[in-house]
C-alpha positions, 0 to 999 in steps of 0.5 A: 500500500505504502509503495503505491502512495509514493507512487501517487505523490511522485506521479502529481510532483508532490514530491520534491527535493532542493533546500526547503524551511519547513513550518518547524524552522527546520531546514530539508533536502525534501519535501512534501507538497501534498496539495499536488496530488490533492487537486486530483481527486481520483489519487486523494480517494485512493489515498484515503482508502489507505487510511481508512484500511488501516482505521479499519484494521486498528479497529478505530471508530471514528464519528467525524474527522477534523483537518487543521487549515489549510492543510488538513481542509481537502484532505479531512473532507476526502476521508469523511466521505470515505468513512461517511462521517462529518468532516470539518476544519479548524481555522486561525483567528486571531493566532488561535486554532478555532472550530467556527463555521457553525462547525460542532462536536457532541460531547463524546464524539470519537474524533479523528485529526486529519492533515496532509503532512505530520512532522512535528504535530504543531497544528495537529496538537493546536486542533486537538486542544480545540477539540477536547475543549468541545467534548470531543475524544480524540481517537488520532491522527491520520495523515497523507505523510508521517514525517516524525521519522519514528521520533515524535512526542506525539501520544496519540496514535498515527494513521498516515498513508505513508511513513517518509524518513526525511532528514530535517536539520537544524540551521546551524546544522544544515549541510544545504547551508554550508554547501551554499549551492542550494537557495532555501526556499519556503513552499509551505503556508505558514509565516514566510521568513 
């Protein structure tokens, strides 16, 4: 399942390599643009059965699905009707993650994060506040990519389609830096540097 979810991501160019800042100040040699193979709809519904053949084989319950924006948005909305659950976002306001829109959790709900790429978790963990703040129950999170490279702090169990082991360096550490042959680029959505 995994090698063919690499396919997918190398077929849509949501593959890429270089010199990237990702959201955690991180410097990489790759990285994931999931929304690539997001504007291809026949490829998110194929990922998603990934996803979901693992809830399934985890025996995770799931009532809806939430996804941090931007990231999450596609990719919550394509696993909720994959798993005919409720799919929604959470969103910044005023630097805070929110459940707005008219947005709702009943108390007790099995709930389950979705996003397009885990590396550090930040707006997984920013959504999960949220929704525990709602009454939700937090079954995971589930995930295009897991990119923890098998060293997370995150304690809730991860359901990604495919593990990726790319390396991140520090900035003073980066070996892109020293080179200087790479220009550093930032594709991600968060604050530009």
């Amino acid at each position: 399942m995994e090698q063919r979810v690499l396919e997918l991501l190398k077929e849509s160019e949501a593959l890429l390599e270089g010199h990237f800042l990702l959201s955690s100040g991180k410097h990489s040699d790759k990285y994931v643009q999931c929304a690539k193979l997001l504007m291809y709809p026949e490829k998110a519904e194929e990922v998603c059965k990934v996803i979901k053949k693992k809830l399934e084989d985890a025996n995770v319950k799931v009532d809806a699905v939430v996804g941090p924006a931007m990231g999450g948005i596609v990719i919550a909305y394509e696993l909720g009707r994959a798993l005919g659950v409720r799919a929604m976002f959470t969103e910044r306001e005023n630097e805070m993650m929110t459940l707005r829109r008219g947005f709702f959790i009943n108390e007790g709900e099995n709930v389950l994060v979705v996003e397009d790429v885990v590396t550090t978790g930040k707006s997984s963990l920013e959504t999960i506040k949220v929704l525990k703040e709602h009454g939700a129950n937090v079954v995971g999170i589930a995930s295009i990519v897991d990119r923890t490279n098998g060293k997370s702090d995150i304690e809730y169990p991860l359901f990604p389609a495919i593990s990726l082991n790319v390396q991140a360096f520090e900035k003073d550490d980066c070996p892109l830096c020293k080179e200087g042959k790479i220009e550093l680029v930032k594709p991600g959505s968060r604050k530009k540097f």
